[in-house]
N, C-alpha and C positions, 0 to 999 in steps of 0.2 A: 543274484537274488537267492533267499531262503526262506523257511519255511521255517516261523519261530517254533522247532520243535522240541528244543531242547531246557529243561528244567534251567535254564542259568539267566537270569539278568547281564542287561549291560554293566550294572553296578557293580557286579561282582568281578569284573574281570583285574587280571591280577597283572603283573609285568614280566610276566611269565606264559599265562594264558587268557585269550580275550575270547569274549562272548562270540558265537557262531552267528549271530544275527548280526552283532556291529562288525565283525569283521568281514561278514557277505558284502554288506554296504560300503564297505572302506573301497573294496576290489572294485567296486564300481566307480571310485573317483580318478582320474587320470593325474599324470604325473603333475601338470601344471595348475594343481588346483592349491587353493590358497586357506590360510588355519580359517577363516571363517567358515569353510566349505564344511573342514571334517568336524566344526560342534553344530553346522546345522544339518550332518548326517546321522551324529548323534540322535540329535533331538527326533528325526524320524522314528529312530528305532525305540526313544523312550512314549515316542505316543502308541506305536504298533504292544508296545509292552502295557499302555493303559487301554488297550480292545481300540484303536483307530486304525485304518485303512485308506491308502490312499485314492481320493476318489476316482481316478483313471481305471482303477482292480481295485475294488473295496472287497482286496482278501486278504490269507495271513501272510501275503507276502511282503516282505521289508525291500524296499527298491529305489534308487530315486527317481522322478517322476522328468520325466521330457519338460525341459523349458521353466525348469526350479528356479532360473538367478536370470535376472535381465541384465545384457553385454553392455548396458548403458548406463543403467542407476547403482546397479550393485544388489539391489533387492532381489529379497527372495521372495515367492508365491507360490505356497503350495495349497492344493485344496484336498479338504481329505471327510469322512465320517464317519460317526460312530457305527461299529459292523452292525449289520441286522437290525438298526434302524436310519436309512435313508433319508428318511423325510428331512432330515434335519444335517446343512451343510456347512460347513466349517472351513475357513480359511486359515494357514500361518502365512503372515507378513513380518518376514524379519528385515531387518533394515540398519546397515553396516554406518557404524557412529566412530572411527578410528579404530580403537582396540576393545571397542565395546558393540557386542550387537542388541538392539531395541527389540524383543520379540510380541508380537500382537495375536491373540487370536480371535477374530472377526466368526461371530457362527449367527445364525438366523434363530438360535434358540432368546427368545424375550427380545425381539426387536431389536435384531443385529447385536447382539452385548460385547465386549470386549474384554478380551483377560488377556494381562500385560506382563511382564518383567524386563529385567536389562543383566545379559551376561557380559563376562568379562573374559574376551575367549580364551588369550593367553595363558588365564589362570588355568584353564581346565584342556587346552590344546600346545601338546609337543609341535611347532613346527619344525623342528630341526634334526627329525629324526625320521629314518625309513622304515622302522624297526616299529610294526601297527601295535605290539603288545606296552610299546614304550611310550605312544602319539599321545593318549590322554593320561590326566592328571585330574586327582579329585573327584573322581565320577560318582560316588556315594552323594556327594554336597551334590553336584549339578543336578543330578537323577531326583534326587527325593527334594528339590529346591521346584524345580520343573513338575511334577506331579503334583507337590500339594498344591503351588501359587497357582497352573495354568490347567494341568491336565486333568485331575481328579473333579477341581472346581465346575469344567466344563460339561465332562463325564455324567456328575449328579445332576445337573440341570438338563442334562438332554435327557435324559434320563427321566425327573422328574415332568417336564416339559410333554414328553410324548405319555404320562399317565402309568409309566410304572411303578413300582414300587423304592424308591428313593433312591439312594446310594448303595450300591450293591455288587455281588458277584458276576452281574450279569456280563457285563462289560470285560472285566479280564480274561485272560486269556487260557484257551482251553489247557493248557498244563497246570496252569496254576489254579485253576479250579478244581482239577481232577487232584492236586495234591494235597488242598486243602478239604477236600471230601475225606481221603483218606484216614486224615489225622480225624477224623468227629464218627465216631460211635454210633451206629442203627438207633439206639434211644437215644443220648442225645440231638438227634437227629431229628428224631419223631417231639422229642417235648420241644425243642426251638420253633416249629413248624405252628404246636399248639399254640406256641408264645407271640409270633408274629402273628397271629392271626388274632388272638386276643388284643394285643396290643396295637393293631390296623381299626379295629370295632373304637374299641379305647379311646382311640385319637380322632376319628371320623367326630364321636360323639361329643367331646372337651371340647374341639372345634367351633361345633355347634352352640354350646354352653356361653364358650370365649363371645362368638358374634353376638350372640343375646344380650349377652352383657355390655359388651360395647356400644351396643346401637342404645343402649336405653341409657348410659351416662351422657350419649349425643356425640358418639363418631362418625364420621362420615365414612361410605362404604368401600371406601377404598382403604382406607384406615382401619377398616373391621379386618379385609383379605388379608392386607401385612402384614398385621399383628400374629395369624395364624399362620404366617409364613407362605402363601397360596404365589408361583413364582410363571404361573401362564399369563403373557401377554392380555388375551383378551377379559379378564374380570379388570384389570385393572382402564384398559382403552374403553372397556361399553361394561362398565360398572352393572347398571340395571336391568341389561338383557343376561349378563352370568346369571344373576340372583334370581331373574326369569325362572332359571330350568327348573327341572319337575323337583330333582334331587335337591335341591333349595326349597322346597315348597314353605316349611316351617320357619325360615327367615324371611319368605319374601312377602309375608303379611308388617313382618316391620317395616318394610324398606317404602319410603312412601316420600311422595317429594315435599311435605313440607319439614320433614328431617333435614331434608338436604339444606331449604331454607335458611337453616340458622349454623351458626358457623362451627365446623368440627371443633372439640375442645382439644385434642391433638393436634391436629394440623392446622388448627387456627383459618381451614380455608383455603391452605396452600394446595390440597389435592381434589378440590369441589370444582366442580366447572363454571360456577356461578361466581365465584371469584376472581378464577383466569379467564375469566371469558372476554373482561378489557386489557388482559395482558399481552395477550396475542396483539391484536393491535398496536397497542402503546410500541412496543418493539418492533415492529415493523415500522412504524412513523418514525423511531429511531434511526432506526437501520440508513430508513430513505433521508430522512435531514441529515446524515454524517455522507452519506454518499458511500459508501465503501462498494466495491466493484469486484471485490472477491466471489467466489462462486459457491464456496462450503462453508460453513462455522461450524464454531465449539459453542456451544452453550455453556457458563458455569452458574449455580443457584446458589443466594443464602438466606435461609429460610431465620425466623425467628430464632434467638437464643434458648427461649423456652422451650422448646418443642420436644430437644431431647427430658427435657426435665419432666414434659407430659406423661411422657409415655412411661419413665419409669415411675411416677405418683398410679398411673392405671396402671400394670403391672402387680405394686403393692396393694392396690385395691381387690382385683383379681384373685390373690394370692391369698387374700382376707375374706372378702364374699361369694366365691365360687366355690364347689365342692368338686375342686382336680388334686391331681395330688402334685409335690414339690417338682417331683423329677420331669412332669408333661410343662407345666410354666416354663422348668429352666430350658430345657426343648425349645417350646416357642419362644423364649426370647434369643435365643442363638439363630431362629428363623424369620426375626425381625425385618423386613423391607424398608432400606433407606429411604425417607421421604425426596430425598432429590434423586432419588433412581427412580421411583414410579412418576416425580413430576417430569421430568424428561421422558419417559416412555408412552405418557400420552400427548404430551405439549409439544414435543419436538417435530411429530407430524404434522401438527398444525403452524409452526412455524416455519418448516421449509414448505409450505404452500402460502401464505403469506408474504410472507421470503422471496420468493425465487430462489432461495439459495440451498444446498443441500446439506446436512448435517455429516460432518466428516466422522464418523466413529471407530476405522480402522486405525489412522492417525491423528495425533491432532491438530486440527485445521488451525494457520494463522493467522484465522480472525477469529475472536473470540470475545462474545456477547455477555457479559455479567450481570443478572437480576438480583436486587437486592430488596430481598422481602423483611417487611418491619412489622409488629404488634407492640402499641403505642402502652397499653396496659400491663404489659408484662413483668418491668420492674417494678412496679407497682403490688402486683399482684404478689411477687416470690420474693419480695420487700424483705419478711422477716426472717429468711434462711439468711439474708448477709449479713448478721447480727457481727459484731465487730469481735474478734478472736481476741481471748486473753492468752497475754505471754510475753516473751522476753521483748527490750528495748529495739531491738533490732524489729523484731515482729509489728510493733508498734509501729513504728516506722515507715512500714508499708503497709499502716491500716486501709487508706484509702482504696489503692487498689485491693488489694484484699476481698475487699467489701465491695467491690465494683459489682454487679450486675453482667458477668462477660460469658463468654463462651467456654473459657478455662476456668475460670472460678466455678462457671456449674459442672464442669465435669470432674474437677477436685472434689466438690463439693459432692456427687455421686458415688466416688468410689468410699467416701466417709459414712454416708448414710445408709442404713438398712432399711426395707419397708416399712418394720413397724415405726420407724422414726418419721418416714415420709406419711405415714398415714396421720400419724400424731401432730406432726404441722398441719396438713389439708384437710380439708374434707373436699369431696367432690364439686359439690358448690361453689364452693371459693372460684375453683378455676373455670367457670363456666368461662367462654368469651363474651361477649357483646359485641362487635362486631369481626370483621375480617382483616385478615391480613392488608399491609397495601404496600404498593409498589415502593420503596426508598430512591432508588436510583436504578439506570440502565445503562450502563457502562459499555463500547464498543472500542477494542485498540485493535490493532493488526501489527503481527511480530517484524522487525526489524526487515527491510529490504535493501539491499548493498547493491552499487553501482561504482564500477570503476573502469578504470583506463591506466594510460600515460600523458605525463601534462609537459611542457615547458614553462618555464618561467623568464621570461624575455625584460624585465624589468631589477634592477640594482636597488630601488627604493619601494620593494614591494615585499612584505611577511609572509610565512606562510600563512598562520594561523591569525586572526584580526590581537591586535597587541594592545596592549595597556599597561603604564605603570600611573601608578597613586591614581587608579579611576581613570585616566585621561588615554583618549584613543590617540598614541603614534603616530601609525598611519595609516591616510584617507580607506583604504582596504587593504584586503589581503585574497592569496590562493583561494585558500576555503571559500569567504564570500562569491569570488567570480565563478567559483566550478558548482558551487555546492548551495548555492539559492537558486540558480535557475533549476536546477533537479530537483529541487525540495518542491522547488514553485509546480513542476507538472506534474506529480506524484503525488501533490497534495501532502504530504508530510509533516508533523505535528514541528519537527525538530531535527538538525543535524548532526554526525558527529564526522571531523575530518581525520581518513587514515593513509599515514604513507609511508610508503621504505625507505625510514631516515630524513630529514630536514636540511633544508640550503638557510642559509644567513640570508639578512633581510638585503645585501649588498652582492649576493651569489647568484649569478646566473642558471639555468639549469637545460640543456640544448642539447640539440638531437636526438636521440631515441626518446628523452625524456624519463621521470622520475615517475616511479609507481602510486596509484595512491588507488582510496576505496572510498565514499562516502556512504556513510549509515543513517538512511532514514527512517527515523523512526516513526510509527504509527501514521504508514504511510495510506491515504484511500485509495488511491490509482495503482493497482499492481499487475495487471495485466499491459507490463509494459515487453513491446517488441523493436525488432530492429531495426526496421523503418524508424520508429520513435526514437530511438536514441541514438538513430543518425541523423535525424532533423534534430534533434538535441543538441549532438558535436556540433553539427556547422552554425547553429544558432549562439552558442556558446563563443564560438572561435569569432563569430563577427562580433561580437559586442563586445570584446576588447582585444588590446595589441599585448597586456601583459603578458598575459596564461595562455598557451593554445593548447588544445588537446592534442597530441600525437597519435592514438591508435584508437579503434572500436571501442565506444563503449561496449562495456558488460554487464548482465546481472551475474553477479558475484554469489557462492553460494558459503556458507562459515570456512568450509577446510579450504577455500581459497584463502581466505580471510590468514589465519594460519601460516600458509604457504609466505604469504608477507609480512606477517610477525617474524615466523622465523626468519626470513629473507635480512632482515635489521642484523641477525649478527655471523651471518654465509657471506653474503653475495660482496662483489668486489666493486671495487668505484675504478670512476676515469675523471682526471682532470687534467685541465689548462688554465694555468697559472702565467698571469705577468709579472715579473717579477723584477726588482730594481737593485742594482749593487750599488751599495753609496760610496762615493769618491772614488770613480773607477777613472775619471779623466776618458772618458773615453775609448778605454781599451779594458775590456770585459778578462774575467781570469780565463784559463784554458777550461771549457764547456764539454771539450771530447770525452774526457771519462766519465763523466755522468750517464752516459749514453750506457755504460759498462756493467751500472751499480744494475742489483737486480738481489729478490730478497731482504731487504734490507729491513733491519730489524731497532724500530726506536724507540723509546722511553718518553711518554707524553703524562704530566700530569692536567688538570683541569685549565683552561689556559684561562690567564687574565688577559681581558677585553683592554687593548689602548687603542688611541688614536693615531691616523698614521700623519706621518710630519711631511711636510712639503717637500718637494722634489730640489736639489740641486743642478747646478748646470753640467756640473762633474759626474752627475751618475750614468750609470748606464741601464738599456733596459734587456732583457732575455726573456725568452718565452719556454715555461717548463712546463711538458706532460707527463705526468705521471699516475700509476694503477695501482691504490691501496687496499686496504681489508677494511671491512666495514669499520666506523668508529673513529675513523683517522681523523688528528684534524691536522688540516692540510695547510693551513694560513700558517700555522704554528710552527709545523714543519720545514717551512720556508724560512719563517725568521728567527727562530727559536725560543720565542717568550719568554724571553729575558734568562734564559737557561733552563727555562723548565722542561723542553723537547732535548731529548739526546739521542743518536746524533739531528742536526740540524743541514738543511742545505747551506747555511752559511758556516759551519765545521767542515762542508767538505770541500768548501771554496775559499777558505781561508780567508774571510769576505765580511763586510755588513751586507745582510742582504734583507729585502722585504717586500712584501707581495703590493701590488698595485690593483692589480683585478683578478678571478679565481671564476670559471665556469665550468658546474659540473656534464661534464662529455657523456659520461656511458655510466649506467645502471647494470650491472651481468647478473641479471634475475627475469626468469621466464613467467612474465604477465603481460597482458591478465591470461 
């Protein structure tokens, strides 16, 4: 452990010399730790360099924390806060994706909020090397990719959250404060001091001005706090008791319920509680007629097309009848509050008590609930922005969509337009609403859940996959069907997909240990399946037919298994037993003992043409050959040599007509499930 006390960044470390903080930290990983290990030590020491603390010692010591990685999932959990303000707790949840790790930070500032990326460890971690000045690669990129996307973001919100004063020095770290003191001049000093304070009055006051103006074109008060960028949980959850307090006093003679009555011209309704107040509901009677049994969800929202189009027509209005000046507008609109960030931060509460179910926001949960909110007037209304563009043939050509009323057309459409253009089309009026938003649809799917095993296939006129040529089904069933409806059937699953390591012919046997496979069900509602259940599953499956049997435990299967049997299709080794006929042997077979010899053996196979096999003479004889190929083999053809297109052939080394009779695959050499 150390004491970040040295003027130097991790970024700065060279291949020469590394920072005293990240190399304190390296010393603390043991020999068998793995490259994920050393970029999520990294990352320790780029939050300790953004003022965080691990919460165990929330001091300047860089460390890593007892019980970082779980020996089971691979994940990491750390918890940590900003120094010298507690109140507020912060989790990293990083979570190992192959060669890529998922990073989450989970903090209590605004109702749990989340700030995410995806690194790619290799790029920026040596594993192959002992040599700590040599371990990372890139660190300038990862370092300042990591601060702006997760650290910095979090930083000005806890910050802003607990009533400081915004994004600031408070949070870095005592060297780098004390060095950037150095460099600022006693005046300069003293006139900044004058300047923040002028410009804290300044901004308290525009504020002010901003909400005035909103409330009187008919925003709703949650739409007034956005706009001015206001980022504490509670003004937007209890709207009317924020505007209560004394320090409101001057707004809170507008604020009155029959405002609230008619429907915000921004949000069209979507952030009024008088609108959602039958959406809570409505999704819960969803929830319960689909049945899903899952225990957390995602919420996703899509609010009207218009909405963003509102907000920058008010905006140009602002810009036009207020008396702020260019640079405080451009301010607030960089502090803009996404309408589906604040409709979630009050509605999500009242949907997991509705619910039962808990809103997952560390990860994301795979069930996931979509509201799709409509305003019926709105193409209507912004009608004549989609005036039809002149220009070339081509352009013409895609007038329609063009001209479409979309979600990207309005936001092409935005970066074209200046305020005074938007002012020049509207007038305020125009876009008043009449009524409310409403519900479009409520959409609920749950991500893929995979179960598998090992099967035998005990029937010669049985598919794997249900077959069909010119529309017409082959035969009566197949594999899939018998393994993969009854699981769809107790799982509830929208739909199946059959997966297995490699394919038998519909005339291939496939016995003992059995063949690999996985089923994918998709949008499945029963997912809290256990192992009781899918061993009353197996045996239910094995009694209701002689074809297929299951041979081993079912599993829930998780993707990098899934993988593991992709790859497996061109690793893993086969076994067969072949019957096989020499034609006109008169009953005396060729010498069979060196065959016993060949090993290695190396053939030339191109795509084999399918014939029929000819009836058996009196003269022939029959042999039984096993043999262990590489994945891909085909094994019929091998035997008989498809008309010369297999080289060598077992009838080349028999000097023989030879051809298979029956073909059973014996052994699969792949470790599943």
């Amino acid at each position: 452990m150390v004491d970040i006390s040295e003027p130097i960044l991790a970024e700065d470390s060279t291949f020469t010399a590394i920072a005293l903080s990240l190399s304190a930290v390296l010393e603390q990983l043991d020999e068998s730790a793995k490259h994920h290990d050393y970029l999520v030590a990294l990352l320790l020491v780029l939050l300790a360099e953004c003022g965080f603390g691990i919460l165990e010692r929330n001091t300047r010591l860089v460390y890593i924390p007892t019980n970082w990685k779980s020996q089971e999932t691979g994940v990491y959990e750390i918890r940590f806060t900003l120094r010298n303000v507690d109140c507020i707790r912060s989790k990293l949840v990083v979570i190992p994706f192959g060669d890529k790790l998922i990073l989450n930070i989970v903090s209590n500032v605004e109702k749990r909020r989340v700030y995410s990326m995806v690194v790619q460890t290799l790029k920026h971690v040596n594993p192959f090397t002992k040599n700590l000045c040599l371990r990372y690669m890139n660190l300038k990129e990862i370092s300042r990719r990591f601060k702006d996307t997760v650290a910095i973001p979090l930083r000005g919100d806890i910050l802003l959250a607990t009533n400081s004063m915004g994004p600031n020095l408070r949070s870095l770290p005592l060297e780098l404060r004390s060095g950037i003191a150095l460099l600022i001049v006693n005046h300069d000093i003293e006139e900044f001091i004058k300047f923040r304070f002028k410009m804290n009055a300044v901004t308290t006051e525009e504020e002010k001005k901003i909400i005035h103006f909103l409330k009187s074109q008919g925003c709703c008060l949650r739409c007034c706090f956005r706009f001015v960028g206001y980022r504490t949980s509670e003004c937007y959850c209890k709207p009317f008791e924020f505007a209560a307090r004394p320090s409101y006093a001057d707004i809170r003679d507008d604020t009155s319920v029959c405002v609230e009555e008619a429907p915000c011209i921004t949000c069209l309704g979507v952030l009024q509680d008088k609108a959602q107040e039958n959406i809570v509901s409505k999704i819960a009677e969803k929830v319960k007629e689909k049945d899903y049994d899952c225990t957390t969800f995602t919420c996703a929202l899509t609010v009207p097309v218009s909405v963003k189009l509102r907000e920058h027509v008010l905006y140009a209005y602002m810009s036009k009848e207020i008396d702020i000046h260019e640079s405080v507008l451009s301010t607030l609109r960089t502090r803009l509050q996404s309408v589906k960030d604040i409709w979630k931060l009050f509605m999500i509460p009242q949907l997991e008590q509705a619910m039962g179910k808990r809103a997952d926001l560390s990860t994301p949960s795979p069930f996931l609930i979509e509201i799709f909110l409509t305003y019926a007037d709105d193409e209507v209304i912004f009608k004549k922005l989609m005036k039809p563009k002149r220009g070339s043939d081509s352009q013409k050509k895609r007038k329609w969509n063009d001209n479409k009323f979309s979600r990207k057309n309005v936001d092409t459409l935005l970066t074209e337009m200046t305020d005074e253009q938007l002012v020049r089309h509207f007038t305020i009026s125009e876009i008043v609403p009449k009524t409310f938003v409403c519900v479009d649809d409520i959409l609920c799917s749950h991500s893929s859940v995979f179960i598998g095993g090992r099967y035998n296939k005990l029937s010669r006129k049985l598919s794997q996959t249900p077959w069909f040529i010119n529309g017409e089904k082959k035969v009566e069933t197949s594999v899939q069907d018998l393994l993969g409806n009854p699981i769809a059937e107790i799982v509830k699953a929208e739909s199946i997909k059959f997966l297995s390591s490699g394919r038998e012919d519909v005339d291939v046997r496939n016995i003992y240990n059995g063949r690999p496979f996985a089923v994918e069900l998709l949008n499945p509602r029963m997912t809290n399946i256990t192992s009781e259940l899918l061993t009353r599953l197996t045996d239910s499956i094995n009694q209701s037919t002689k074809q297929v049997q299951i041979t081993s435990s079912l599993k829930v299967l998780s993707r990098f298994d899934l993988k593991k049997l992709k790859e497996g299709e061109n690793v893993k080794t086969k076994f067969y037993r072949a019957l096989c006929i020499c034609r006109g042997a008169s009953g005396d077979l060729p010498q069979l003992e060196h065959l016993n010899k060949l090993k290695n053996v190396r053939i030339i196979q191109r795509t084999p043409l399918k014939e029929l096999h000819t009836a058996t003479e009196s003269t022939d004889a029959f042999f039984v050959l096993d043999v262990k190929t590489q994945a891909g083999t085909y094994v019929k053809e091998f035997v008989h040599g498809d008309f010369g297109r297999t080289k060598p052939s077992l009838g080349d080394f028999l000097n023989a007509e030879v051809d298979i009779v029956a073909l059973d695959v014996t052994g699969i050499n792949l470790k599943w499930p």
